[in-house]
N, C-alpha and C positions, 0 to 999 in steps of 0.2 A: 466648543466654539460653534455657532451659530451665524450661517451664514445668509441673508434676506437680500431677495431681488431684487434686483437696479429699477427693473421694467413699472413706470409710475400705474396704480389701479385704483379705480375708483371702490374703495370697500363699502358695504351699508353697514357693517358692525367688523368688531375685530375677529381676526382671523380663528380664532380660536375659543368664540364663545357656544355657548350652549342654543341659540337658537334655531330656530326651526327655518334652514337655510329650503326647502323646495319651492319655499313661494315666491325666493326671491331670484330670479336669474337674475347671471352674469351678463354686462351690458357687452357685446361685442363690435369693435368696428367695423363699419362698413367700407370696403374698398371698392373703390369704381376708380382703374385705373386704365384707360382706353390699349394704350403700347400691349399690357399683360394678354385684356383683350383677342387682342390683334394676335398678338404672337402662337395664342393657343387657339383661336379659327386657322389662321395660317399655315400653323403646324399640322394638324389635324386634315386639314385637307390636302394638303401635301402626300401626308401617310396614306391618307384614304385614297390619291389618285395613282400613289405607287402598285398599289394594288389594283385600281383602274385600268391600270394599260393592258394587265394582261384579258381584260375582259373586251376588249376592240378588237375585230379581227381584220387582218391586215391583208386577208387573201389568200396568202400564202403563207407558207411552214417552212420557212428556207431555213438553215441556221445563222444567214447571216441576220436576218430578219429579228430570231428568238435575242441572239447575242447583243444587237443595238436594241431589243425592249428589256433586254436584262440590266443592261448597262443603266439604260434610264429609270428604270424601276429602282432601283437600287440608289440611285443619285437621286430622285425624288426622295425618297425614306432616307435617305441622310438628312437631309437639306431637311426635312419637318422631325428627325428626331433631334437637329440641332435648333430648332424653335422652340423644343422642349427644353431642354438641357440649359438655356442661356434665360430661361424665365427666373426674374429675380425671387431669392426667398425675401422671407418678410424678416429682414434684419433691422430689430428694434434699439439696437445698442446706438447709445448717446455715443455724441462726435464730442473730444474734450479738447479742447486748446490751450496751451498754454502759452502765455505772453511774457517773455522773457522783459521787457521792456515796462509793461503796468504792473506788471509782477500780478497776474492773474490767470486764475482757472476758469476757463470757463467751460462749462454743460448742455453743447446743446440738443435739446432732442428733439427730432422732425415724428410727424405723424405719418399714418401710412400714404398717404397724399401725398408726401416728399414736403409740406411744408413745416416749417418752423413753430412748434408750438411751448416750449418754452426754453429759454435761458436763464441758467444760474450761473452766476460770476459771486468766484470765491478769492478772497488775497490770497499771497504764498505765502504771504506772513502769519495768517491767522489757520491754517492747516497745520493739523499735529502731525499727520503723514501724509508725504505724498513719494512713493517709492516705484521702481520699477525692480520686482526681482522673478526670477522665475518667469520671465517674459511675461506678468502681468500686470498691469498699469495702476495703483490702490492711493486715493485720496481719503482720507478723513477728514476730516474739521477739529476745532476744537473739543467737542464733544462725545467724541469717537466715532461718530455716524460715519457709516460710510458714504462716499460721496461717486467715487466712480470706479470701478474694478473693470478694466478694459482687458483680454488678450491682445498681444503682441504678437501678429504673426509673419513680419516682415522683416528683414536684417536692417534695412535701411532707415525703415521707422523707427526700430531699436535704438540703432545711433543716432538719428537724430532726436531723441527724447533722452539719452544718456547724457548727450551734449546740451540739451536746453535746464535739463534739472540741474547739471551741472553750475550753468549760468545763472539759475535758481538761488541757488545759496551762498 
């Protein structure tokens, strides 16, 4: 069994021919996304000021002194290694909807920009499979292609996709 990416790419020839692939790079997207940005100056100088403080000297060497720059050292380096932590990855997995009501699939997949770059709408009636087992989400079409293989990693999204397939058929 052979199993081929969801993720759509622009190929110059197929995957598996004989040409002479170094002349042709891979086109890659370009993301400018300001938030991402922001989050990782932010963070960064966060961390970089937590280590800042201890280089100001405050006059004195009391302990009460070291223990309120410790405390804020520490609280700054939190605070920017959760700027880090909270940067989104680049999750390219299509959003798929099912319409219990038009009785249709729908595909849609956003670019890295967050917008909309295409939609495919599939009937239920014309899909040879569309199953949830093994928490993962597998449409076909008529033709076997596959159409969308989602993981399921929610209990509630679970049920509510048991109960919509359900209503499905």
């Amino acid at each position: 069994m052979v199993a081929l990416p969801d993720l759509p790419r622009d190929f110059t020839h197929a995957p598996h021919s004989f040409h002479d692939t170094t002349s042709m790079p891979e086109k890659k997207p370009e993301k400018s996304d300001p938030r991402h940005a922001a989050k990782v100056f932010l963070g960064s100088v966060l961390i970089l000021s937590s280590a800042g403080v201890w280089l100001v000297s405050t006059g004195g060497t009391d302990a009460a002194m070291m223990l309120i720059k410790m405390v804020f050292s520490l609280s700054l380096f939190c605070v920017g290694a959760m700027c880090f932590s909270t940067l989104d990855t680049e999750d390219l997995a299509p959003e798929v909807q099912i319409d219990t009501k038009r009785r249709q699939l729908r595909v849609v997949e956003t670019g890295l920009d967050g917008r909309t770059q295409r939609v495919e709408v599939h009937a239920l009636d014309d899909l040879a499979e569309l199953s949830l087992r093994d928490r993962i989400l597998t449409a076909r079409d008529s033709s076997g292609r596959q159409i969308a293989a989602l993981p399921i990693t929610d209990r509630a999204t679970e049920r509510a996709l048991r109960r919509a397939l359900s209503l499905a058929t």
